[in-house]
ROTOR-263883 format. One record per residue: residue number from 1; residue in one letter; y, x, z of N, C-alpha, C in turn. Coordinates in pm, whole numbers, always signed. Atoms other than C-alpha are relative to their C-alpha. Example, Ala and Ser with C-alpha at 12.3 -4.5 7.8 and 13.67 -1.06 7.14 Angstrom:
<nodes>
{1, "A", {-119, +89, +0}, {-450, +1230, +780}, {+120, +90, +0}},
{2, "S", {-119, -82, -6}, {-106, +1367, +714}, {+109, -77, +73}},
</nodes>
This chain:
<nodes>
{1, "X", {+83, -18, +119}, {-15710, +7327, -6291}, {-16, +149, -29}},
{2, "X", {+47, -164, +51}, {-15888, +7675, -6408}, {+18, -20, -152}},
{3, "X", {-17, -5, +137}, {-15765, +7775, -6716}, {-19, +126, -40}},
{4, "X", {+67, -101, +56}, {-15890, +8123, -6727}, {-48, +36, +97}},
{5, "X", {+95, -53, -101}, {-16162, +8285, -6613}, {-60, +164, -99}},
{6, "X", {+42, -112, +91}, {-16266, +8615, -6661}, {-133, +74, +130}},
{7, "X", {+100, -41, -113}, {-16624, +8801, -6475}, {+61, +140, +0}},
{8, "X", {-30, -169, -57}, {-16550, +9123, -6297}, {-100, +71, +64}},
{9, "X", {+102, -95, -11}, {-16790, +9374, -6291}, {+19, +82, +98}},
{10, "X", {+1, -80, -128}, {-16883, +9550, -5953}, {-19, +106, -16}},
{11, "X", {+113, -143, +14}, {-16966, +9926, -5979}, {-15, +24, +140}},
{12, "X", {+22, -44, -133}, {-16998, +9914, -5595}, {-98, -27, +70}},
{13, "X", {+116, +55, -17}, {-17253, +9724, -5572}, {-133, -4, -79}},
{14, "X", {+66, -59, +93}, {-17594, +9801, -5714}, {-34, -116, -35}},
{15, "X", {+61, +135, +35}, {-17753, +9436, -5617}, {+113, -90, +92}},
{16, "X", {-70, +82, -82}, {-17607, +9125, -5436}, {-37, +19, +126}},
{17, "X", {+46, -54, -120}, {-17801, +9244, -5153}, {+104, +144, +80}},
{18, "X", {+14, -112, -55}, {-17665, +9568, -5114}, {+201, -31, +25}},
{19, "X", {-40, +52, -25}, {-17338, +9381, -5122}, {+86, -38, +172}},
{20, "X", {+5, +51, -80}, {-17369, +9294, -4789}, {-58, +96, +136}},
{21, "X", {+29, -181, -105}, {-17393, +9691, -4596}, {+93, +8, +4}},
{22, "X", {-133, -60, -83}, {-17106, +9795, -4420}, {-66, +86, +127}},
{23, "X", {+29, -141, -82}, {-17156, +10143, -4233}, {+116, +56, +59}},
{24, "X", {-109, -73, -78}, {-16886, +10311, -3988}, {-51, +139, -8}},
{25, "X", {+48, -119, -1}, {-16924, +10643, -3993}, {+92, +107, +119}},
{26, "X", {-82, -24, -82}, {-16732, +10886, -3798}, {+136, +40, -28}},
{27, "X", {-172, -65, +60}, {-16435, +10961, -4043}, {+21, -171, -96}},
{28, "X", {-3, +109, +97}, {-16477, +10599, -4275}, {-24, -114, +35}},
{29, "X", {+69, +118, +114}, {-16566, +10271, -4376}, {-70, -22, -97}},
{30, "X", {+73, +18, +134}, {-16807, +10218, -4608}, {-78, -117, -62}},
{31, "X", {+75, +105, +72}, {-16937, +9923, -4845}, {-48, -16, -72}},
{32, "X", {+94, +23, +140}, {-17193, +9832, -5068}, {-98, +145, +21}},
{33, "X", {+38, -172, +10}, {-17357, +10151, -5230}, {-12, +83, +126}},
{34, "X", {-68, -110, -83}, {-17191, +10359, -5074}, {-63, +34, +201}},
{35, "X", {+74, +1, -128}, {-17335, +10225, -4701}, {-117, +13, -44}},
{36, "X", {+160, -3, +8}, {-17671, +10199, -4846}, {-44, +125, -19}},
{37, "X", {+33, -123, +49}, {-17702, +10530, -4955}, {+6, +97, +96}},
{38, "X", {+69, -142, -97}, {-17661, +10724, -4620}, {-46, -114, +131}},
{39, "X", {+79, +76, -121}, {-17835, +10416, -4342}, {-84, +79, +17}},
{40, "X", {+98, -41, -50}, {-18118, +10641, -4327}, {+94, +137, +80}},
{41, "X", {-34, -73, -88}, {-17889, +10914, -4149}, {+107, -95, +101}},
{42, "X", {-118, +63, -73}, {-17650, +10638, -3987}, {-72, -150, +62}},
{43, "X", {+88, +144, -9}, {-17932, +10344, -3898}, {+133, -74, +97}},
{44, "X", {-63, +116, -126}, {-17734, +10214, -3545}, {+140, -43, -52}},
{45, "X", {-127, +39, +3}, {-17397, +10223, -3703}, {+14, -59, -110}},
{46, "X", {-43, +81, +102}, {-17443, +10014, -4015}, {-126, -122, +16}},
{47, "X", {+81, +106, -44}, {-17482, +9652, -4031}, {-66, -51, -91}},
{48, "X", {+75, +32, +154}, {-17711, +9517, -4295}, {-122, -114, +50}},
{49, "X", {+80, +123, -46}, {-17968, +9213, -4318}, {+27, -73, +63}},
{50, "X", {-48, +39, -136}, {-17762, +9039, -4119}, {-80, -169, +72}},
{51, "X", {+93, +148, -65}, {-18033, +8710, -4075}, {-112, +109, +87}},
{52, "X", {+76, -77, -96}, {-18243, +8966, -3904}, {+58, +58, +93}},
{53, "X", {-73, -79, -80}, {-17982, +9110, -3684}, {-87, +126, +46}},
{54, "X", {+43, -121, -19}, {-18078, +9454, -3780}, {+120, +115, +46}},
{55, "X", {-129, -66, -78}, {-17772, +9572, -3563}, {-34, -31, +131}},
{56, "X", {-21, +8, -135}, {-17692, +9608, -3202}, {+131, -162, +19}},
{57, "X", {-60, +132, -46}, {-17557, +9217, -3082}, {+49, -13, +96}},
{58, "X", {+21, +43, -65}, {-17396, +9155, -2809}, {+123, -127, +52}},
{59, "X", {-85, +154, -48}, {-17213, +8857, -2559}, {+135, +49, +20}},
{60, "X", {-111, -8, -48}, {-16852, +8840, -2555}, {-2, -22, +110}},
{61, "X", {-45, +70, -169}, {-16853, +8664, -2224}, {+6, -126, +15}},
{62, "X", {+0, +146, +14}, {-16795, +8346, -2382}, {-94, -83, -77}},
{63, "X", {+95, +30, +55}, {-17120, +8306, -2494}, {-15, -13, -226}},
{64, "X", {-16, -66, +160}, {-16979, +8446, -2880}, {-101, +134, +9}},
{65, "X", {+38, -152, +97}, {-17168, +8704, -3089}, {+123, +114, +4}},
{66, "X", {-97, -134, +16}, {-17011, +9054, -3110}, {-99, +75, -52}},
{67, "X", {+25, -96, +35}, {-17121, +9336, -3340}, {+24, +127, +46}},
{68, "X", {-94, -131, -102}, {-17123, +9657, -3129}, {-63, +122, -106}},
{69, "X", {+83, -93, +47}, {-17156, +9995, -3322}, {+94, +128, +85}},
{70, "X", {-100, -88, -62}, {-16981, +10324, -3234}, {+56, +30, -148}},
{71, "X", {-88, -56, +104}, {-16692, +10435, -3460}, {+128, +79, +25}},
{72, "X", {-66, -104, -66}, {-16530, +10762, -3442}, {-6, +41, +174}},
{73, "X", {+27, -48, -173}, {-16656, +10843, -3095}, {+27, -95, +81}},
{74, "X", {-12, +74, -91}, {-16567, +10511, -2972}, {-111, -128, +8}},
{75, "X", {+100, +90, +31}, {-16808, +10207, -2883}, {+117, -129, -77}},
{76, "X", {-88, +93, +49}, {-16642, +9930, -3115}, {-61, -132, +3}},
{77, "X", {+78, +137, +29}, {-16714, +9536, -3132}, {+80, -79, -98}},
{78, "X", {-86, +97, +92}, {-16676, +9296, -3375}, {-68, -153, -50}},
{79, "X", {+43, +145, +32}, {-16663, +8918, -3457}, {-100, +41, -132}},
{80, "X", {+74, -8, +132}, {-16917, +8823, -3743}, {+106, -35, -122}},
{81, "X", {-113, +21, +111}, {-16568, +8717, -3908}, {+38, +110, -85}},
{82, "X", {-124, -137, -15}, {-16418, +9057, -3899}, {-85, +99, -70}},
{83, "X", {+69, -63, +33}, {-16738, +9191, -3986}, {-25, -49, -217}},
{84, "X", {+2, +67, +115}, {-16748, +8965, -4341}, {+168, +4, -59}},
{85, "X", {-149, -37, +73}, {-16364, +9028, -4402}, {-19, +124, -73}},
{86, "X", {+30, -141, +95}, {-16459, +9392, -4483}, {-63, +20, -87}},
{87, "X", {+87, +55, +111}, {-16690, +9253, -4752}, {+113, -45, -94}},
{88, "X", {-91, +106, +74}, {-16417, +9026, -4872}, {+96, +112, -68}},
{89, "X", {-162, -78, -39}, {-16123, +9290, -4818}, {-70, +88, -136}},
{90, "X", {+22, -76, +127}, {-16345, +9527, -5066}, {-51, -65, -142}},
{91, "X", {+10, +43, +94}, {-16419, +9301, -5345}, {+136, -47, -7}},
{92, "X", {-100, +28, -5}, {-16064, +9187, -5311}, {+72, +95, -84}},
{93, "X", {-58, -111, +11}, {-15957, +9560, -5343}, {-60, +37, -168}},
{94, "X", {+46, -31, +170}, {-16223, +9598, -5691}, {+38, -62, -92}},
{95, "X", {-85, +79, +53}, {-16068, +9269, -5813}, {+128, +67, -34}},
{96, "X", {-116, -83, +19}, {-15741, +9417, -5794}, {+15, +145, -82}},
{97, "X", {-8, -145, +110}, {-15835, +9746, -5996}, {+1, -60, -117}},
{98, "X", {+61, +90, +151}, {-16015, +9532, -6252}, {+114, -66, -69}},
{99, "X", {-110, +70, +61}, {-15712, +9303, -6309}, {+136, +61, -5}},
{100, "X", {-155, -60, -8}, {-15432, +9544, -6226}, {+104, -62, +20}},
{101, "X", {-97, +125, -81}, {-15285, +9275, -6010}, {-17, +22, +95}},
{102, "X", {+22, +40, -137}, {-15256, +9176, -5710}, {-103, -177, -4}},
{103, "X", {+32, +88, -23}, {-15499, +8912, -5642}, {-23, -112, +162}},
{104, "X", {+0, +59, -136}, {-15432, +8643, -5333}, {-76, -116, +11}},
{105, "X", {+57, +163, -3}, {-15620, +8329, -5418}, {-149, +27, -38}},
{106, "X", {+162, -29, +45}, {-16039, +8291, -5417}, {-29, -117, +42}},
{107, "X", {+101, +102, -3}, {-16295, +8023, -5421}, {-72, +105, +53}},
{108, "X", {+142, -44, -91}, {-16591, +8128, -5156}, {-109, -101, -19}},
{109, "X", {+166, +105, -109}, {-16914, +7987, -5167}, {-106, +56, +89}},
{110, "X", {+102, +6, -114}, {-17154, +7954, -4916}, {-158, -44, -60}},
{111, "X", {+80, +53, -12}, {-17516, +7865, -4852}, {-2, -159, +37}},
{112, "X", {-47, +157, +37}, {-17568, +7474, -4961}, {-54, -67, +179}},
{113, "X", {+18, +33, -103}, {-17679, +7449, -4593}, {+75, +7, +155}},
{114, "X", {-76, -33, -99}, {-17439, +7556, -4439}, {+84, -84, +88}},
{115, "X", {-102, +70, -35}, {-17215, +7372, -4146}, {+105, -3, +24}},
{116, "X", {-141, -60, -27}, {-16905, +7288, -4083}, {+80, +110, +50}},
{117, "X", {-12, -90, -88}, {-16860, +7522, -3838}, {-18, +160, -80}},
{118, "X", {+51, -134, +127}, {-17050, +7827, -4085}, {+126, -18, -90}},
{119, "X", {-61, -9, +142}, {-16836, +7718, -4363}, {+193, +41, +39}},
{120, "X", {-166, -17, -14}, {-16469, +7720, -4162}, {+1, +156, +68}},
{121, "X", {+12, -130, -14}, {-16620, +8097, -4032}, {+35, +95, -93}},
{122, "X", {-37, -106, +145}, {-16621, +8217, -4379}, {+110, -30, -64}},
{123, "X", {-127, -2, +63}, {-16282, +8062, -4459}, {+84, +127, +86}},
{124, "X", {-74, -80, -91}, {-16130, +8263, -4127}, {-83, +111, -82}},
{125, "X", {+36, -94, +41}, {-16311, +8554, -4280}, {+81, +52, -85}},
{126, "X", {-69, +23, +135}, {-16135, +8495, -4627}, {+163, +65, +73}},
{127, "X", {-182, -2, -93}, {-15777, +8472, -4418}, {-13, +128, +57}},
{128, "X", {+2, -121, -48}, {-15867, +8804, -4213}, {+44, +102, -123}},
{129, "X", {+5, -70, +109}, {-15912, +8983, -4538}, {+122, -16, -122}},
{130, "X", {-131, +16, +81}, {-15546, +8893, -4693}, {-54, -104, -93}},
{131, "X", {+29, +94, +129}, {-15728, +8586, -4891}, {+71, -130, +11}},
{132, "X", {-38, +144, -50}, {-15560, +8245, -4922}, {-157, -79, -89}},
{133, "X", {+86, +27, +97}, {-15903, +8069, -4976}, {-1, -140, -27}},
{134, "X", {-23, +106, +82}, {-15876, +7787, -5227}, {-88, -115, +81}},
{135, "X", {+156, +82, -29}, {-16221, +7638, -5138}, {-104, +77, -5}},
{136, "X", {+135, -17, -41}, {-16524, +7651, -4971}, {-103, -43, -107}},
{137, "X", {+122, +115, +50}, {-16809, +7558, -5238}, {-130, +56, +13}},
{138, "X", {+179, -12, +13}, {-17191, +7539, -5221}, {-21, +103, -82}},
{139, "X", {+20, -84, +110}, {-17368, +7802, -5406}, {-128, -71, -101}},
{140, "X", {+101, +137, +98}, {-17619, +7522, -5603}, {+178, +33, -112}},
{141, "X", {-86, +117, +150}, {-17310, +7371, -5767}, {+97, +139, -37}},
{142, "X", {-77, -145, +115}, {-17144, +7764, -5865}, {-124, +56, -69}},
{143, "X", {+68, +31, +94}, {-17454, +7775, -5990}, {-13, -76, -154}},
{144, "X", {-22, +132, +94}, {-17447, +7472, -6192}, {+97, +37, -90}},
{145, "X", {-135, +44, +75}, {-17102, +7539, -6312}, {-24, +130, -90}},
{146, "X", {+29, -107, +73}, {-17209, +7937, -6426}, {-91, -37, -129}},
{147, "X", {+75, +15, +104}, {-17442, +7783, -6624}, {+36, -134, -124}},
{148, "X", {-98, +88, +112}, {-17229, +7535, -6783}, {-75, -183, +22}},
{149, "X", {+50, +101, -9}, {-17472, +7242, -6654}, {+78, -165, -46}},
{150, "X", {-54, +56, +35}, {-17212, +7021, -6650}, {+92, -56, -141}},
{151, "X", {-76, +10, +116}, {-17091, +7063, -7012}, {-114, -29, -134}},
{152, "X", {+100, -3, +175}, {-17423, +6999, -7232}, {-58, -146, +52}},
{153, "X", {+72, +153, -19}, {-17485, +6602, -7116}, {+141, -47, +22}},
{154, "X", {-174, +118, +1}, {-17221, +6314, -7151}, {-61, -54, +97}},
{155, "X", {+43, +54, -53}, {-17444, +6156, -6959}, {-74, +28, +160}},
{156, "X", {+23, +36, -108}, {-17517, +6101, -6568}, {-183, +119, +46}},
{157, "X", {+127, -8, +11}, {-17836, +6348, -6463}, {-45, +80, +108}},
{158, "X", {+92, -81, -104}, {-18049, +6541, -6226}, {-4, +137, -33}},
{159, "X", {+2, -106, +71}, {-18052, +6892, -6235}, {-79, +151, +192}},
{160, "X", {+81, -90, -80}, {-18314, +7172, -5990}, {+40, +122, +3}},
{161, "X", {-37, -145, -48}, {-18145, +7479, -5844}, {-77, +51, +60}},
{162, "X", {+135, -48, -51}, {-18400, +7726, -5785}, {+72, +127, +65}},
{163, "X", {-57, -90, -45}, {-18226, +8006, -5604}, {-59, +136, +120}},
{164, "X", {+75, -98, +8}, {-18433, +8319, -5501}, {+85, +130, +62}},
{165, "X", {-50, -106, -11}, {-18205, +8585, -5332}, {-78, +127, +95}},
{166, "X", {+74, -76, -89}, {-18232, +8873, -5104}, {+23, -27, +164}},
{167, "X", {+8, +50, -172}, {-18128, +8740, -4744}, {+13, -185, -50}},
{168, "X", {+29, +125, -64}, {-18162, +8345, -4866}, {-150, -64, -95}},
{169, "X", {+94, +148, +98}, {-18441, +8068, -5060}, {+83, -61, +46}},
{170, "X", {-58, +143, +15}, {-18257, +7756, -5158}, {-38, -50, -127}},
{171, "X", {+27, +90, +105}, {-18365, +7479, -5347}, {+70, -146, +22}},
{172, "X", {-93, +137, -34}, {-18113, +7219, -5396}, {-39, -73, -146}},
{173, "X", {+41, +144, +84}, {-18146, +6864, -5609}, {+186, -53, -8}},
{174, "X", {-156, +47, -18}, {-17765, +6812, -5761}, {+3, -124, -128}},
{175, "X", {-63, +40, +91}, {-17605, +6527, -5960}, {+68, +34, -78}},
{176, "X", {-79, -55, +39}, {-17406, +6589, -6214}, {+60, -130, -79}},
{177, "X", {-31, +106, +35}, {-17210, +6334, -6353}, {+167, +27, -55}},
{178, "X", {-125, -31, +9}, {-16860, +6370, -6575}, {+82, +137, +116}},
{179, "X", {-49, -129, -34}, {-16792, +6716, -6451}, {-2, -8, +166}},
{180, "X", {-43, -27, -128}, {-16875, +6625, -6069}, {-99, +32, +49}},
{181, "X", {+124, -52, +9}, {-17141, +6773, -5899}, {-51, -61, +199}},
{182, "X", {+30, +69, -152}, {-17329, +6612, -5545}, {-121, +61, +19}},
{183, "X", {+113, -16, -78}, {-17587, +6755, -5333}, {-70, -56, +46}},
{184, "X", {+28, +146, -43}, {-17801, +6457, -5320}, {-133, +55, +116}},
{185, "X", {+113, -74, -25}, {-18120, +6730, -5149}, {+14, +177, +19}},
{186, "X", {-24, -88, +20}, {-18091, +7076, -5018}, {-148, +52, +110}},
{187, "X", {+97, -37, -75}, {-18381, +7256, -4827}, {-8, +196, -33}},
{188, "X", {+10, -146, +9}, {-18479, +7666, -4798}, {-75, +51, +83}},
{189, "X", {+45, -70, -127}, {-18630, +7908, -4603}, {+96, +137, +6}},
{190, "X", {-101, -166, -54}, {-18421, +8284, -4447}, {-142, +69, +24}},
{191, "X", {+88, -122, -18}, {-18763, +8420, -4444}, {-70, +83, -116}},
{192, "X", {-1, -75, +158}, {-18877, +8392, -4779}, {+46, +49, -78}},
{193, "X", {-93, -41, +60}, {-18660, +8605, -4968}, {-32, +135, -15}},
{194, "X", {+33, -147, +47}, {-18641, +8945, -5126}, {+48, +93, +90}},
{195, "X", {+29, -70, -113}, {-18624, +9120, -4807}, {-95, -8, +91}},
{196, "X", {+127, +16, -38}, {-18923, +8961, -4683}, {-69, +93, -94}},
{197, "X", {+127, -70, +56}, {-19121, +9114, -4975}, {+45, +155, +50}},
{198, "X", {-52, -154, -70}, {-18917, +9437, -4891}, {-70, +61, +93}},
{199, "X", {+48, -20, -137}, {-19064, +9430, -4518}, {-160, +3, -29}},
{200, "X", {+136, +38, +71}, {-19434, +9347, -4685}, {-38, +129, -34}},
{201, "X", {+19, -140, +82}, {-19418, +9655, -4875}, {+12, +141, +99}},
{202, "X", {-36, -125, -99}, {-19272, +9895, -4601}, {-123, -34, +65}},
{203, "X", {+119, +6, -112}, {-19560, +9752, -4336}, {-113, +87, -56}},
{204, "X", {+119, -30, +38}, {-19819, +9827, -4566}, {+10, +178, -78}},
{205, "X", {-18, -150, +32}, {-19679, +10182, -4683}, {-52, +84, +118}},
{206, "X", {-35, -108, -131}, {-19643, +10294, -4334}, {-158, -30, +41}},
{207, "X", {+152, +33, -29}, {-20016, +10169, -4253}, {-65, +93, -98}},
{208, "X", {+101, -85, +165}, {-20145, +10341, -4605}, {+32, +158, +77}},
{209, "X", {-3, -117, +4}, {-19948, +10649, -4488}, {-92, +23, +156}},
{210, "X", {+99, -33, -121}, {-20116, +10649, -4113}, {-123, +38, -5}},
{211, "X", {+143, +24, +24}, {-20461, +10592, -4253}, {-43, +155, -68}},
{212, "X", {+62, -156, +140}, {-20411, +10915, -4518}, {-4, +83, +122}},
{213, "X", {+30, -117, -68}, {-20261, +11149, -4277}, {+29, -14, +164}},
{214, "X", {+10, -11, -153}, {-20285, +11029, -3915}, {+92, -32, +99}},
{215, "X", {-133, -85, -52}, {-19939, +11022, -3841}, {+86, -135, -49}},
{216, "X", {-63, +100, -41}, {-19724, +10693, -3746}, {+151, -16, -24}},
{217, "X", {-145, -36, +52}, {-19392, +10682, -3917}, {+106, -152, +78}},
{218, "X", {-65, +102, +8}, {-19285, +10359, -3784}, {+131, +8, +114}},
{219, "X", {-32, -54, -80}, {-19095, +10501, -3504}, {+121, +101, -1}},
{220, "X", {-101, -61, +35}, {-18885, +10711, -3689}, {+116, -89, -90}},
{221, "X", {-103, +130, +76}, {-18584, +10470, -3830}, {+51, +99, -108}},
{222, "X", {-50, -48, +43}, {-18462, +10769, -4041}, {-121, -26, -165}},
{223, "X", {+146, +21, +61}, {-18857, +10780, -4229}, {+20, -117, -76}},
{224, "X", {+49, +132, +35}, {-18908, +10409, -4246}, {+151, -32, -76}},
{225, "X", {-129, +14, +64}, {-18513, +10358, -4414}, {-3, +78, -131}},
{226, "X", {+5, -105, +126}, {-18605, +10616, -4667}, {-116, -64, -80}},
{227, "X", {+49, +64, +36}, {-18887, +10410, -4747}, {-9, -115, -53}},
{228, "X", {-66, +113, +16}, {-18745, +10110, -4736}, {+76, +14, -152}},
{229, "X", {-104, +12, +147}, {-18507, +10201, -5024}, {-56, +59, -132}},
{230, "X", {+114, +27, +167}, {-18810, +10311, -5265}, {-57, -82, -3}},
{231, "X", {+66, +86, +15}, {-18984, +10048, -5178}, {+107, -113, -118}},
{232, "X", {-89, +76, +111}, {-18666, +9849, -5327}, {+29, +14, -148}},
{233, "X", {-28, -32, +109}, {-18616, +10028, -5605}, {-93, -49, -80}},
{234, "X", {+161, +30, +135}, {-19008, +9995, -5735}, {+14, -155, -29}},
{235, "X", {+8, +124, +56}, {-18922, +9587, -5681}, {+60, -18, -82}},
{236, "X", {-67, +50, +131}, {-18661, +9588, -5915}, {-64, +51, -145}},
{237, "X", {+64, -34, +123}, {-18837, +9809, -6150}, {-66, -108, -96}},
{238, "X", {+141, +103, +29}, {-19126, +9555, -6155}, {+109, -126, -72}},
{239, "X", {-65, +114, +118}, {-18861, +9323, -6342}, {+10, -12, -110}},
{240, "X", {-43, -7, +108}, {-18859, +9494, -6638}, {-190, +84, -52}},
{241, "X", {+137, -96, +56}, {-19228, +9724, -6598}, {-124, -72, +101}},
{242, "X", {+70, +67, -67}, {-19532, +9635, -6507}, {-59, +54, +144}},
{243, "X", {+62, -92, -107}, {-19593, +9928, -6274}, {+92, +104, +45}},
{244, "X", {-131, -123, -21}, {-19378, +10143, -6043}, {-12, +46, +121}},
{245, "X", {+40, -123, -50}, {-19385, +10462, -5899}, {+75, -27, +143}},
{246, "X", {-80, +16, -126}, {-19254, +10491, -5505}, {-30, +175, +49}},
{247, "X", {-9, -130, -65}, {-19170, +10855, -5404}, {+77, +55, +76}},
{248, "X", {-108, -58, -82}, {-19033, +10972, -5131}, {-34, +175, +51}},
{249, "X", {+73, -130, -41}, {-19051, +11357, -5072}, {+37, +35, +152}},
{250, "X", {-10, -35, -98}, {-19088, +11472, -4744}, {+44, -76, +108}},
{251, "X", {-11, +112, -53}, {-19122, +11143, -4574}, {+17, +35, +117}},
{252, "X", {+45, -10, -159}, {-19250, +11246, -4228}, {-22, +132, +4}},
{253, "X", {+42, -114, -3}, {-19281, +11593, -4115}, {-86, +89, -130}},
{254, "X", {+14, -107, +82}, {-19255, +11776, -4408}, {-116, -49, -106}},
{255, "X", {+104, +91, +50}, {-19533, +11508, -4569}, {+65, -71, -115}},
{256, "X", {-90, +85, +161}, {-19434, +11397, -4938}, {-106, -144, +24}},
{257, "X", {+67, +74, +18}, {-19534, +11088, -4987}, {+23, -95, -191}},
{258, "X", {+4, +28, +177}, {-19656, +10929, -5388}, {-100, -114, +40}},
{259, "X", {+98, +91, +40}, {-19798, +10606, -5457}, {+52, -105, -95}},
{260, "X", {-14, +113, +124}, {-19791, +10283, -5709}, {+69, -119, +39}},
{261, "X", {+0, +167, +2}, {-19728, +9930, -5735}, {-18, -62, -129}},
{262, "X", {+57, +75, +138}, {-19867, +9689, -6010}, {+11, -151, +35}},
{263, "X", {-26, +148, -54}, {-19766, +9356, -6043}, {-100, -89, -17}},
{264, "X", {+105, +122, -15}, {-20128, +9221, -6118}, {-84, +28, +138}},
{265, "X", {+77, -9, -100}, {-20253, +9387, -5822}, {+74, +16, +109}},
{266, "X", {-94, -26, -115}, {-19958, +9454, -5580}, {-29, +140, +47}},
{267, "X", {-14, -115, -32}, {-19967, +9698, -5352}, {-130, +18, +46}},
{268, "X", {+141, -104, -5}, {-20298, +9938, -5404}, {-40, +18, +186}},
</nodes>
């Protein structure tokens, strides 16, 4: 039984997206923030987006995934476990400031689609990262439960998780019934998501900027990464304004680049 709960505030993380960057560098580790903020000088060695495998992949031998980057002058590989422990291991570590404990026990959830197989990955993940993890649950029904679904009907009912992130779409259909919650419907897409519009926005920057001054940025990963992360910024803006600025100075050879976005017209 949970008998207290308390939310712990990230300062490491800007979004849930960004979350999910881990960068090697040649003296560190770095997560959250902190990776996002130098990928445009470190593209090959940090892993990020990871449904796009916007990293270097390759075969163990035994027909496993391996994450290869270089770190500290060496070529390094790593399971996708080992790679999601260092996620774990640093919210573990902010937990532990926040509470001025030691914390060993977590609930993980997952994507409500996930299989067996996915779901006992991200427990070994949990275990890598010093976690004993309680349980695996869906992210519909930690949904459900954040929002208290289960506590404003005595009665038996239906309830539409609309879930909108930046690497998933899920739309799950849960019961809820005396505090229990069933996945009677789960469906999604990994394309639609707020890194798709991300990619939408970069295509059509880097096309706008060709057209002005001639000159093909797509080619440069340092450019297009620097872009990438105003383009993000102006989407979140657009949550709160109706219109937002994207500036990057000295995009491409010494070439500032200034333009808009408007959410009745998109991108100009």
């Amino acid at each position: 039984m949970i008998t207290h709960l308390k939310e712990i505030y990230n300062k490491s993380f800007e979004t849930e997206g960004d979350l999910l960057k881990i960068s090697l560098t040649d003296s560190e580790r770095l997560i959250g923030d902190a990776a996002k903020n130098q990928i445009a000088m470190n593209v090959k060695n940090t892993v990020f987006d990871a449904k796009r495998l916007s990293f270097t992949v390759v075969n163990d031998g035994n027909d496993k995934p391996l994450i290869q980057v270089e770190y500290k002058g060496e070529i390094k590989k790593f399971t996708p476990e080992e790679i999601s422990s260092m996620v774990l291991t640093k919210m573990k570590e902010t937990a532990e400031a926040f509470v001025g404990g030691k914390v060993n026990n977590a609930v993980i959830t997952c994507s409500a689609y996930f299989n067996d197989s996915q779901q006992q990955a991200t427990k070994e993940a949990g275990t890598i990262a010093g976690i004993n993890v309680l349980r695996i649950i869906n992210e519909p029904t930690t949904a459900a439960i954040a929002y208290g679904l289960d506590k404003k009907t005595e009665r038996e009912k239906n309830s539409l998780i609309f879930d909108l992130g930046g690497g998933t779409f899920d739309v799950s259909l849960l019961a809820i019934d005396d505090g229990v919650f069933e996945v009677k419907a789960t469906n999604g897409n990994t394309h639609l998501v707020g890194e798709g519009f991300d990619n939408r926005m970069v295509n059509h920057f880097i096309a706008k900027f060709k057209r002005k001054h001639k000159k093909d940025i797509s080619g440069n990963a340092r450019a297009v990464r620097r872009l990438r992360t105003s383009c993000e910024r102006a989407k979140r803006t657009q949550s709160n304004a109706t219109t937002a600025n994207i500036e990057v100075d000295q995009l491409y050879e010494g070439i500032d680049f200034y333009t808009s976005l408007t959410r009745a017209r998109g991108v100009p």
